[in-house]
Residue frames as qw, qx, qy, qz and C-alpha x, y, z in Angstrom:
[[0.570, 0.176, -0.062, 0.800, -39.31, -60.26, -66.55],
 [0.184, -0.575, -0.167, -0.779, -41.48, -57.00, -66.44],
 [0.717, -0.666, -0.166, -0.121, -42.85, -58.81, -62.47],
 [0.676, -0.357, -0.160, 0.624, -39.18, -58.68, -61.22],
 [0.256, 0.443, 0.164, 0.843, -38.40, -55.48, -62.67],
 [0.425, -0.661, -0.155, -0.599, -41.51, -53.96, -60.96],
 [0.903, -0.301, -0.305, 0.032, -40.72, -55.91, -57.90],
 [0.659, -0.043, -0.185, 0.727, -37.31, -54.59, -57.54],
 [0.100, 0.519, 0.242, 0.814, -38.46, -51.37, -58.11],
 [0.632, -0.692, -0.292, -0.191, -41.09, -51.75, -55.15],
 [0.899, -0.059, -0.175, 0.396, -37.93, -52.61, -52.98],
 [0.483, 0.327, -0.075, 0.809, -36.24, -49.85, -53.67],
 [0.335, -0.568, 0.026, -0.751, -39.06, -47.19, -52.82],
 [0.757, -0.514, -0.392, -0.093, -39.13, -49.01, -49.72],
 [0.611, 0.098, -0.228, 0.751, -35.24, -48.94, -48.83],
 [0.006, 0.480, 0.134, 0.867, -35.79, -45.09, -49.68],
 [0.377, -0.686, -0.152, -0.604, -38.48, -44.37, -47.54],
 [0.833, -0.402, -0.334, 0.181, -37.24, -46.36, -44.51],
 [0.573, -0.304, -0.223, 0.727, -33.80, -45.04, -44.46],
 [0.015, -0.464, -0.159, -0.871, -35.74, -41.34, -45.41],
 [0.564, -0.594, -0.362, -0.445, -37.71, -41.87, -42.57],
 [0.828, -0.360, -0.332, 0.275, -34.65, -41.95, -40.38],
 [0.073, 0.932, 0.048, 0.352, -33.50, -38.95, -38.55],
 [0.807, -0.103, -0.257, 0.522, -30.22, -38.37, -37.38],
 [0.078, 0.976, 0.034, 0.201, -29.75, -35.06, -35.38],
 [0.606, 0.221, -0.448, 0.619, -25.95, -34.28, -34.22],
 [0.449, -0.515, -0.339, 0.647, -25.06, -32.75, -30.77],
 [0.107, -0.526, -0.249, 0.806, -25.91, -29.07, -29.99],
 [0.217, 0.009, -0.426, -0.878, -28.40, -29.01, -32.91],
 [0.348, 0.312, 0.719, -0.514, -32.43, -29.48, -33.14],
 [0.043, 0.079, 0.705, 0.704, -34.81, -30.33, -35.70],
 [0.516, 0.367, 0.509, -0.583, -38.43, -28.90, -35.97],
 [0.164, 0.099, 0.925, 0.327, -40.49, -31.00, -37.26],
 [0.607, 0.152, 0.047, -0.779, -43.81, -30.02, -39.38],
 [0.308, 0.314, 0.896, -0.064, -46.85, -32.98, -40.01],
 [0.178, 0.649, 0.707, 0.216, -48.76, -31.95, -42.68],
 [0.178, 0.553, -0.041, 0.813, -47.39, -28.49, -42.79],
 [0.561, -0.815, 0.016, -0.148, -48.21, -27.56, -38.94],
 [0.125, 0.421, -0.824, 0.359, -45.37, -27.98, -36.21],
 [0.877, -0.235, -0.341, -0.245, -45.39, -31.34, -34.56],
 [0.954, -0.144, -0.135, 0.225, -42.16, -31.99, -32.96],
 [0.068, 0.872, -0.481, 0.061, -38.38, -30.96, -31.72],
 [0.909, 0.012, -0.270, 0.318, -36.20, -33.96, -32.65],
 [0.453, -0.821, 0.347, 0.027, -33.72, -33.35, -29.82],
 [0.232, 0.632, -0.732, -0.102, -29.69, -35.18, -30.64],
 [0.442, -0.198, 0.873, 0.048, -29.91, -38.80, -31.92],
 [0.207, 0.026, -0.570, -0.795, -31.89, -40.50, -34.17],
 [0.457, 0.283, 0.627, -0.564, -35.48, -41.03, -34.71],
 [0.199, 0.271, 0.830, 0.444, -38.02, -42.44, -37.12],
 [0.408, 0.387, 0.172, -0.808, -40.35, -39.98, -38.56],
 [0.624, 0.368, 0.683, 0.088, -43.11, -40.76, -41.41],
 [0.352, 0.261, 0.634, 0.638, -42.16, -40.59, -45.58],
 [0.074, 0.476, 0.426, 0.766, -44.15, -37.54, -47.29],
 [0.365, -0.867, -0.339, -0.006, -46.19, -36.25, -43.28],
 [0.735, -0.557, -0.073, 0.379, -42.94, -35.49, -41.79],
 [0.416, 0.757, 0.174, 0.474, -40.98, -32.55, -42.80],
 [0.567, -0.443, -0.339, 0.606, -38.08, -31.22, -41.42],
 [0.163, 0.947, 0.249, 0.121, -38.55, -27.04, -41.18],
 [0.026, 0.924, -0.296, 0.239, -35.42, -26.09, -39.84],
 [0.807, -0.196, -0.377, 0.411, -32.07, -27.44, -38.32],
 [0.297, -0.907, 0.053, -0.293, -31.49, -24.89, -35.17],
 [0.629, 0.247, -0.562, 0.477, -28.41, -24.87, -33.43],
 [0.604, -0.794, -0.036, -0.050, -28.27, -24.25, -29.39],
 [0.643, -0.030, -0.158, 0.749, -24.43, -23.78, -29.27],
 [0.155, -0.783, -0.111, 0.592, -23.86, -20.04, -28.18],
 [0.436, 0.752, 0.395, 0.297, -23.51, -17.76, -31.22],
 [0.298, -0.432, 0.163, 0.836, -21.35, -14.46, -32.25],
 [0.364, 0.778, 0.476, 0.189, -23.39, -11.88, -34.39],
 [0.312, -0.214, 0.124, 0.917, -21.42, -8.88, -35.58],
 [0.208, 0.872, 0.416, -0.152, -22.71, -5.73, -36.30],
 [0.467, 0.509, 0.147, 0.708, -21.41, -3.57, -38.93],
 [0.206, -0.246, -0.094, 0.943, -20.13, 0.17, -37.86],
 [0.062, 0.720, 0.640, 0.260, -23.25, 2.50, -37.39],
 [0.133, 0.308, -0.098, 0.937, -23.28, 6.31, -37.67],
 [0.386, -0.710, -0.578, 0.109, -24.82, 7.49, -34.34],
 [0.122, 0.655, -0.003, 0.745, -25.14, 11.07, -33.16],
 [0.414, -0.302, -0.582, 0.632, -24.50, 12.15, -29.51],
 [0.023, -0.799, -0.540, 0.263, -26.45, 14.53, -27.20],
 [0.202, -0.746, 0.257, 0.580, -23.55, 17.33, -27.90],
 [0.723, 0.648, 0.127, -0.203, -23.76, 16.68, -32.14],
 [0.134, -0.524, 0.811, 0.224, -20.97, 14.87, -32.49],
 [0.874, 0.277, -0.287, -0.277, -21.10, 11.77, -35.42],
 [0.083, -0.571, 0.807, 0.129, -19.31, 8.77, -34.32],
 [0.671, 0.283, -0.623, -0.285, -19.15, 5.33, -35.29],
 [0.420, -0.394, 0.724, -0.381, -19.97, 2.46, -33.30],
 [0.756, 0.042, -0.590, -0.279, -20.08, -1.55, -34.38],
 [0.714, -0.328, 0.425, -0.450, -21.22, -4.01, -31.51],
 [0.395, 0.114, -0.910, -0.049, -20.51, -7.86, -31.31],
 [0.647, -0.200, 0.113, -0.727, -23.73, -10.00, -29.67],
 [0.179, 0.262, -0.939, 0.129, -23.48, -13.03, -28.04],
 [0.754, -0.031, 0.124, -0.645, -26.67, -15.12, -27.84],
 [0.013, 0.160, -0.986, 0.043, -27.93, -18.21, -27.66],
 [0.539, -0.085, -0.459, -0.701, -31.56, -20.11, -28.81],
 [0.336, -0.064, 0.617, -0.709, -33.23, -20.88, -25.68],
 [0.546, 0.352, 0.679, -0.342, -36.72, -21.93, -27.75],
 [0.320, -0.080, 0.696, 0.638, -36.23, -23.21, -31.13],
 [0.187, 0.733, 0.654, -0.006, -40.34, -23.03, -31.84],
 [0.123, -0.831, -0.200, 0.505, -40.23, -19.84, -30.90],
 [0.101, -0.725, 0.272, 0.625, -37.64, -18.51, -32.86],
 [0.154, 0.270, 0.794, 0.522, -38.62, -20.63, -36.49],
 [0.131, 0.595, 0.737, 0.293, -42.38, -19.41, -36.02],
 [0.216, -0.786, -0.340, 0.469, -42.33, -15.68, -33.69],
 [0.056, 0.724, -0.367, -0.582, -39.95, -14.15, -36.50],
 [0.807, 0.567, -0.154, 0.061, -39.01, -14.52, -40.29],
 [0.820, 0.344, -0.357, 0.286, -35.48, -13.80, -39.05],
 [0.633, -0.732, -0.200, 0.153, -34.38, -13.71, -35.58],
 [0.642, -0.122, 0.075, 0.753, -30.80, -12.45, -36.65],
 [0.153, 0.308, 0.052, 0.938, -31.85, -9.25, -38.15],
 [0.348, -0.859, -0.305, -0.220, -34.71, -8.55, -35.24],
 [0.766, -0.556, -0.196, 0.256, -31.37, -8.54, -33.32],
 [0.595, 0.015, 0.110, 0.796, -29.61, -6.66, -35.03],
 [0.087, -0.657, -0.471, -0.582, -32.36, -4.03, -35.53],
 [0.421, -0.822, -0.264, -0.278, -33.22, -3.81, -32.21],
 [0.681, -0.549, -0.184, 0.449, -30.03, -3.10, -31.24],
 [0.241, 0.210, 0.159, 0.934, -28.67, -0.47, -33.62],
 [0.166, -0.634, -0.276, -0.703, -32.27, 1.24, -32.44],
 [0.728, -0.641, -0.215, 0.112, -31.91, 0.83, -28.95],
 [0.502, -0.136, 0.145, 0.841, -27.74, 1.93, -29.30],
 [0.438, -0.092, -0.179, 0.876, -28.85, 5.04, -30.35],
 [0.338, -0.815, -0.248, -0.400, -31.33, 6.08, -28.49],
 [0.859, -0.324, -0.179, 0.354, -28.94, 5.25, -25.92],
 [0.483, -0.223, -0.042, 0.846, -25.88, 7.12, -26.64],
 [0.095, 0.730, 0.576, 0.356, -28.46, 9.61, -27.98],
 [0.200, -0.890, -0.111, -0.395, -28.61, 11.13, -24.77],
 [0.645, -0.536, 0.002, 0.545, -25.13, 11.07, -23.61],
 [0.091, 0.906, -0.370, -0.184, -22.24, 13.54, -24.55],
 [0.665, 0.616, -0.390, 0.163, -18.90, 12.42, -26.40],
 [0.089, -0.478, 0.751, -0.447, -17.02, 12.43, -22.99],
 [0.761, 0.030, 0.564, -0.320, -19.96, 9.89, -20.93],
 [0.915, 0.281, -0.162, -0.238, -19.83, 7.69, -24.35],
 [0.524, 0.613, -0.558, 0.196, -16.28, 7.50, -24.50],
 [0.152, 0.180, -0.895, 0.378, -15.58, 6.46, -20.97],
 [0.601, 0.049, 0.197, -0.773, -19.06, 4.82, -21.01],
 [0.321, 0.309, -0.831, -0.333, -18.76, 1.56, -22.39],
 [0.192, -0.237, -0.914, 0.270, -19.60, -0.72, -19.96],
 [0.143, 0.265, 0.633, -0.713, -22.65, 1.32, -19.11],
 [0.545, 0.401, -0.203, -0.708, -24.04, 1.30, -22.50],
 [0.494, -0.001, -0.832, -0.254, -23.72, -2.50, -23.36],
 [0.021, 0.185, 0.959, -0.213, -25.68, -3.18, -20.14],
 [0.433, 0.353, 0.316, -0.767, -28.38, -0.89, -20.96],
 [0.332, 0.288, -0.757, -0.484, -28.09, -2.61, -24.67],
 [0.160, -0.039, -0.967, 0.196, -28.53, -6.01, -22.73],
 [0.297, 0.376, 0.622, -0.619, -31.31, -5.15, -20.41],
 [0.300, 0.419, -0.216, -0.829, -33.11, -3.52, -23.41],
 [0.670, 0.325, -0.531, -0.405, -32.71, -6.57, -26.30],
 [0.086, 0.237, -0.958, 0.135, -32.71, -8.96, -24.42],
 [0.374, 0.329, 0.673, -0.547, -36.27, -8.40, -23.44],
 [0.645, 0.359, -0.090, -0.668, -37.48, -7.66, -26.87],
 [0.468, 0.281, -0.725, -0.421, -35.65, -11.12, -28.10],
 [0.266, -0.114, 0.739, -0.609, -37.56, -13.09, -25.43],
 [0.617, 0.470, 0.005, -0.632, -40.34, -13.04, -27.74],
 [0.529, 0.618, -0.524, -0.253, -38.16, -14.94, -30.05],
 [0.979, -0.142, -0.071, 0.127, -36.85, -17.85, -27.73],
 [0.688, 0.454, -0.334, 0.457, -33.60, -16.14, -27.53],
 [0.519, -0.813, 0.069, 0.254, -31.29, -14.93, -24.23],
 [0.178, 0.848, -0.288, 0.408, -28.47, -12.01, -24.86],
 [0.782, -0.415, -0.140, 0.443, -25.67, -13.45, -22.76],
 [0.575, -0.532, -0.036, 0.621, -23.47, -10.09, -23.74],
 [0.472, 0.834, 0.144, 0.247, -23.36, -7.22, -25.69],
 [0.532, -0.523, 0.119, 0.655, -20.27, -5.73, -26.19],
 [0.132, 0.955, -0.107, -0.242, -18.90, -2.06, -27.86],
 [0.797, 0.045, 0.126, 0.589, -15.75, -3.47, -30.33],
 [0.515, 0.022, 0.146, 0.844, -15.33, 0.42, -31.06],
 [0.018, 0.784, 0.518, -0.342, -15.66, 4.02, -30.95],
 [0.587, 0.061, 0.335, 0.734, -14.66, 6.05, -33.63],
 [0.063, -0.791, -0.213, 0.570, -14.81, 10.01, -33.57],
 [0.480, 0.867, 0.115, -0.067, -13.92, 12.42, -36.36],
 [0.779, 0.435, -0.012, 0.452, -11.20, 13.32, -37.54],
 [0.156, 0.502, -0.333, 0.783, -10.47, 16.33, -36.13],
 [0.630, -0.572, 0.159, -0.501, -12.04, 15.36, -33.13],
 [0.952, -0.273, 0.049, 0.128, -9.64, 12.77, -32.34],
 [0.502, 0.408, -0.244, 0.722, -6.53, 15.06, -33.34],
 [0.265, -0.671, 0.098, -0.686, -7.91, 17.65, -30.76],
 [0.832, -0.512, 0.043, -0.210, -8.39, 14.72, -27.87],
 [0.911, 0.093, -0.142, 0.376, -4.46, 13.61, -28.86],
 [0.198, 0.601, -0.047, 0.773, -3.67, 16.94, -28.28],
 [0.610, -0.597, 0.013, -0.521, -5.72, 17.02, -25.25],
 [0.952, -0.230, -0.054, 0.195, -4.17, 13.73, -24.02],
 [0.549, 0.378, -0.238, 0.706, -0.19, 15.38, -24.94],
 [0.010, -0.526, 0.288, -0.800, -1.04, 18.08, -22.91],
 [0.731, -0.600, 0.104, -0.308, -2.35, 16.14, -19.83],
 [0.844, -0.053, -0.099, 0.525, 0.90, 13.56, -19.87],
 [0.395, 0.462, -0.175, 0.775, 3.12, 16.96, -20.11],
 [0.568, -0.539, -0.046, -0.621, 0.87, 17.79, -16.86],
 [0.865, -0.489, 0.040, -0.105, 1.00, 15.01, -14.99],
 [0.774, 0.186, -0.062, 0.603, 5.25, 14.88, -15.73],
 [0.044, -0.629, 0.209, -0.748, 5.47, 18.53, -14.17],
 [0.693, -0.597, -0.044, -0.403, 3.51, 17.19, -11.52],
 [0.997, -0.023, -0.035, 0.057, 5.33, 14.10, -10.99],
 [0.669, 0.157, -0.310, 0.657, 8.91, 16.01, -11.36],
 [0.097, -0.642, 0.168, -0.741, 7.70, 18.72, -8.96],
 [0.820, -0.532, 0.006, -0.210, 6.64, 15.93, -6.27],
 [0.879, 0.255, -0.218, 0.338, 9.70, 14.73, -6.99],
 [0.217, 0.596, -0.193, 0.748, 11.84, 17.61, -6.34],
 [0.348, -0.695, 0.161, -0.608, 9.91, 18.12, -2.99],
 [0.980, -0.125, -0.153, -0.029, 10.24, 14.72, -1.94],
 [0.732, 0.134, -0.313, 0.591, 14.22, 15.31, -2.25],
 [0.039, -0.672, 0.101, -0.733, 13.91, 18.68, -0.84],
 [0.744, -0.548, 0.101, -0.368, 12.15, 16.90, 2.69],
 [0.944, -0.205, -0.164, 0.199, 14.54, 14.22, 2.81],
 [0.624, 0.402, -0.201, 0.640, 17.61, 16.35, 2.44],
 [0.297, -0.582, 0.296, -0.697, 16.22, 18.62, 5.37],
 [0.902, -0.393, 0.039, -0.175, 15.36, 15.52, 7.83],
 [0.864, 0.344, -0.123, 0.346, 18.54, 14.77, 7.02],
 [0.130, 0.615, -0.149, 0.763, 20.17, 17.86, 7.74],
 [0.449, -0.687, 0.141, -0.554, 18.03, 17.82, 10.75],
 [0.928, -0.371, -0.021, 0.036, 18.92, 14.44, 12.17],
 [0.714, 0.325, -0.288, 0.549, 22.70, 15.44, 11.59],
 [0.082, 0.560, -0.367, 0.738, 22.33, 18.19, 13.89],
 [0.819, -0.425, -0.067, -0.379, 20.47, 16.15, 16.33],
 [0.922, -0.201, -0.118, 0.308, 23.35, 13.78, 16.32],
 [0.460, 0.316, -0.408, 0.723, 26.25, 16.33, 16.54],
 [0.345, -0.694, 0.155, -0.613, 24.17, 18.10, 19.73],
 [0.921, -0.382, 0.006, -0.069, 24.11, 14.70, 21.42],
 [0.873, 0.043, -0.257, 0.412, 27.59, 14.11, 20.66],
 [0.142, 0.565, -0.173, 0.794, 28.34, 17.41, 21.77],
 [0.799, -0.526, 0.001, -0.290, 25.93, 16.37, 25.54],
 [0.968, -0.159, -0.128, 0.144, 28.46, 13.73, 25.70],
 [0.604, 0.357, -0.233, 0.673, 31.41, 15.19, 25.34],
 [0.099, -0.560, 0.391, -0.724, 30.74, 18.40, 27.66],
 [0.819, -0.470, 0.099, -0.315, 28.92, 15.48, 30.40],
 [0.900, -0.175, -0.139, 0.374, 32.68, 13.46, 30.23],
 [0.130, 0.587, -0.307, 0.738, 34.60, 17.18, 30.41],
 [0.409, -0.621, 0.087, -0.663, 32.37, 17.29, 33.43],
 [0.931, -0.362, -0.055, 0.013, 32.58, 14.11, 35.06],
 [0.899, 0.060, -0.278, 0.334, 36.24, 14.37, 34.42],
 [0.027, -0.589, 0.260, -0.765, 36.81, 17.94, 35.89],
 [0.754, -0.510, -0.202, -0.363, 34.84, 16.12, 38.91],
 [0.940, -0.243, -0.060, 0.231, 37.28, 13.55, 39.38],
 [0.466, 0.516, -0.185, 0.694, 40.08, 15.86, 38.73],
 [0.419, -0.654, 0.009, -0.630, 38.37, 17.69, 41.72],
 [0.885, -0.393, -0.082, -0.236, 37.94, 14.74, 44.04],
 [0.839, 0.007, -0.222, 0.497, 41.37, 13.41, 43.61],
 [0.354, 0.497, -0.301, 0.733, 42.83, 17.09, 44.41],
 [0.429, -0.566, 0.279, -0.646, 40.69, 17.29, 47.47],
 [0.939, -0.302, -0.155, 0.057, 41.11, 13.76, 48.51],
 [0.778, 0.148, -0.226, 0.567, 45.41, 14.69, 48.36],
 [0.286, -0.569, 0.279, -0.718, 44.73, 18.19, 50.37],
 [0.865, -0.425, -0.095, -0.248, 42.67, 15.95, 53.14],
 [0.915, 0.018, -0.234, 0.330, 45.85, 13.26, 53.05],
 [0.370, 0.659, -0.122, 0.644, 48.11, 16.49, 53.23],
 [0.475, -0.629, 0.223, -0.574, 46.21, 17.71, 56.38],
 [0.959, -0.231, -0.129, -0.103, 46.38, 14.24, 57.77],
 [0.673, 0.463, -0.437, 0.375, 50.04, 14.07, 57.25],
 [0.122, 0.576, -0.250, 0.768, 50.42, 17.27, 58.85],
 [0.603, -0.577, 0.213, -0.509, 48.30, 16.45, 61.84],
 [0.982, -0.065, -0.175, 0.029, 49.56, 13.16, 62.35],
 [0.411, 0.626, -0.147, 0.646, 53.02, 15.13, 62.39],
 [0.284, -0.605, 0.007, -0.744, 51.75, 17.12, 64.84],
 [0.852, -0.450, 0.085, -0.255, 50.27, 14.61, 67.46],
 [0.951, -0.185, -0.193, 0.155, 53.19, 12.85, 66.99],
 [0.407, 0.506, -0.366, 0.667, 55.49, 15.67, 67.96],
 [0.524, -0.562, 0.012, -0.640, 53.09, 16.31, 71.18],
 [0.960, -0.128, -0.155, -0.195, 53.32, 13.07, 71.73],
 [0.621, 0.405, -0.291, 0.605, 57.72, 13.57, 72.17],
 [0.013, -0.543, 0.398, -0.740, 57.54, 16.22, 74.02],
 [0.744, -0.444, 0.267, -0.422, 54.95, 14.75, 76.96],
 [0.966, -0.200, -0.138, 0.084, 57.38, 11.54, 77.06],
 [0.348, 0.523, -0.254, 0.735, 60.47, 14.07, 77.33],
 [0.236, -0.571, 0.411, -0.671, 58.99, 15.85, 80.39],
 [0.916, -0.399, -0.020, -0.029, 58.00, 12.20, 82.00],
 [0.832, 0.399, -0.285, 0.261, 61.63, 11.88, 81.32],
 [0.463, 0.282, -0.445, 0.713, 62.88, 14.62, 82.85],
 [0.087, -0.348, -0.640, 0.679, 60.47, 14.93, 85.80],
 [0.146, -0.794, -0.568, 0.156, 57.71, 17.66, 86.78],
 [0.299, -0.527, -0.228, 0.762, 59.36, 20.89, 86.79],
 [0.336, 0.789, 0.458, -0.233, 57.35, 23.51, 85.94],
 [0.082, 0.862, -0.051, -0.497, 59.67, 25.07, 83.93],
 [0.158, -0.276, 0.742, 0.590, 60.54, 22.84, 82.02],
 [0.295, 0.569, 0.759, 0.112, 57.16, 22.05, 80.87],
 [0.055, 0.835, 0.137, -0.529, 57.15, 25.52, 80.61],
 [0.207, -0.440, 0.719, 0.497, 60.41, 25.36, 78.13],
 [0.361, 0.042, 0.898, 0.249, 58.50, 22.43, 76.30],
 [0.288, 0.780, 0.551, -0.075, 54.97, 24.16, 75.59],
 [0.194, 0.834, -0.109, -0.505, 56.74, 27.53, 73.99],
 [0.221, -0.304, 0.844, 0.382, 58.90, 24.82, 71.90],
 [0.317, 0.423, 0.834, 0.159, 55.73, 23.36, 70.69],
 [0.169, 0.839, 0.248, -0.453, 54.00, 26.47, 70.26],
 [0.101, 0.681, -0.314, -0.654, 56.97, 27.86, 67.88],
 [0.144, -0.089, 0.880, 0.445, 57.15, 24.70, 65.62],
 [0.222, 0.737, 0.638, -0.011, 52.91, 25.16, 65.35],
 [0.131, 0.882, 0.113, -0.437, 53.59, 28.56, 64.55],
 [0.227, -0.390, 0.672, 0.588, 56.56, 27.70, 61.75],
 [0.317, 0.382, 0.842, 0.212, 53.92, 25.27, 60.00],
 [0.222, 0.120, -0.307, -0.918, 52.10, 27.65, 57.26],
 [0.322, -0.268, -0.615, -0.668, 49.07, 25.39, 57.55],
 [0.329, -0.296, -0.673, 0.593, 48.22, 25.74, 61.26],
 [0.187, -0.712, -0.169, -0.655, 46.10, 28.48, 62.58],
 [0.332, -0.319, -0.695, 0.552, 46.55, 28.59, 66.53],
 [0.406, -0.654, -0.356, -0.530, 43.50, 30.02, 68.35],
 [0.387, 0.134, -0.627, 0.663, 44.41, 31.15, 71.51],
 [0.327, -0.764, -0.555, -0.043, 42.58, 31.89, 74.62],
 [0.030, -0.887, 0.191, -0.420, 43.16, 35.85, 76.83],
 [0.578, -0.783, 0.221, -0.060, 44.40, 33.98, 79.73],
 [0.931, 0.306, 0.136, 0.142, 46.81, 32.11, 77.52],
 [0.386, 0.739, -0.079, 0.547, 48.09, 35.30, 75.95],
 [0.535, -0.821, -0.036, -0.198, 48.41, 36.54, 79.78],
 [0.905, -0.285, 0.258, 0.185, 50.22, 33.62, 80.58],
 [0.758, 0.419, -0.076, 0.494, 53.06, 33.90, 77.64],
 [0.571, 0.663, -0.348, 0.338, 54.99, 36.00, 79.05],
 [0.582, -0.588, 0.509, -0.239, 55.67, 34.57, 82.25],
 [0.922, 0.209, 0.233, 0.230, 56.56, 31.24, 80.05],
 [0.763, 0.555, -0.095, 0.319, 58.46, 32.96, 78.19],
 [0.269, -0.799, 0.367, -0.393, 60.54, 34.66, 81.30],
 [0.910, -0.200, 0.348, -0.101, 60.80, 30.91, 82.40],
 [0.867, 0.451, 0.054, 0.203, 62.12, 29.83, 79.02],
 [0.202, 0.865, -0.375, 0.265, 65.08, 32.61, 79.38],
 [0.480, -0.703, 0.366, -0.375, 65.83, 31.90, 82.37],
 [0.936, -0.123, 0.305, -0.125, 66.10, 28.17, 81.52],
 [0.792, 0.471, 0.004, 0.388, 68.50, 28.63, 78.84],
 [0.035, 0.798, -0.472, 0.373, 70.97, 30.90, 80.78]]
């Protein structure tokens, strides 16, 4: 009874150590292993068989990225101002060895060496360069701790500033400051305004008189064209007038020299006929008669003729 007993017993501490001797690591974790109190091993994700009382797991390390807040630390600027600044730190464990045997605790070297690095940093800025300084103080952060946690197996993928928190009365005075640049930039903004309407209402103004001069071109260039034609047509109906009048004319000339073929050659009657024409060119108010001296000479022996012919 006492040989099965002991028997089972064996059994058991076998079971035991077999399935104790099986190591099951999960995704985006790592196990260092010590042998006889040294390091021997990094079980990497799956499982593996290690040996009963040599084998000894020292640590389970995660390699997922990581989020390490820092508490709100009183830091003094170049210009002795106290504010408050807390940091969030994004890392990740690069070399598990490293960071089980190089440090006791890699989370507070990192946090150490960044609250002492943060303000030496803003140390030697002013309140104004911190404030719109962020981004130039988490990369000096970065550059900084990242090299010291090297040491450690770790890599700083981002340090970031969650806040910046002045005094009291140094953050009434900067609301004040801020009221009185909006009330600034709203003067500005209703004085560009103002000028803005001021130019358009003159371009305006000008392009109206631009268009009443042109319409005013147009109008006195059809006055003119139409005084032209007003012109043309009265001197085209003088011309017609004269035409009439000469046409008139040639065709009274034209009477009288088929009259004296009529009534022969005699010189006195042509004589008769040319003082007849003469008076009806002299009746006509648009005529001029140009006369030559021997003409004049001549009239009154014509016109002695003419008597004579009518008695």
């Amino acid at each position: 009874m006492i040989g099965k007993i002991l028997i089972i017993f064996l059994l058991a501490v076998v079971i035991v150590m077999i399935l104790s001797s099986i190591k099951v690591v999960n995704t985006g974790y790592v196990y260092v292993i010590e042998r006889f109190g040294q390091f021997h091993r990094i079980l990497q994700p799956g499982w593996h068989l290690t040996i009963p009382f040599a084998d000894y797991v020292r640590r389970k390390v995660s390699t997922k990225q990581q989020i390490l807040d820092i508490q709100p630390q009183t830091v003094i600027t170049q210009d002795n101002v106290n504010i408050s600044i807390d940091n969030v730190i994004f890392y990740k464990i690069l070399n598990p060895k490293d960071a089980v045997y190089n440090i006791e605790d890699f989370k507070s070297g990192i946090v150490y060496s960044t609250i002492t690095n943060m303000r030496n940093i803003v140390g030697d800025m002013s309140l104004d360069e911190v404030l719109s300084g962020r981004d130039k103080i988490n990369n000096k952060l970065l550059n900084i701790v990242d090299e010291i946690t090297d040491a450690y197996g770790i890599k700083l993928l981002s340090v970031e500033i969650k806040n910046i928190l002045p005094p009291a009365e140094i953050q009434q005075a900067m609301e004040k400051q801020m009221k009185a640049e909006r009330d600034k930039r709203a003067v500005i903004l209703q004085a560009e305004g103002e000028k803005q309407s001021k130019i358009a209402r003159a371009e305006g103004e000008k392009q109206a008189m631009i268009l009443s001069a042109e319409a005013e071109k147009e109008a006195n260039i059809r006055h003119a064209e139409g005084l032209k034609q007003s012109q043309l047509l009265e001197a085209q109906g003088k011309a017609d007038a004269i035409k009439a009048i000469a046409d008139a004319e040639s065709e009274a000339v034209r009477r009288v020299n088929a009259a004296i073929i009529e009534s022969g050659t005699d010189e006195r009657v042509i004589a008769l006929k040319q003082v007849e024409a003469l008076k009806e060119m002299a009746n006509n108010p648009a005529n001029k008669l140009i006369l030559p001296n021997e003409t004049l000479s001549s009239l009154g022996s014509i016109a002695a003729i003419a008597e004579t012919l009518k008695k």
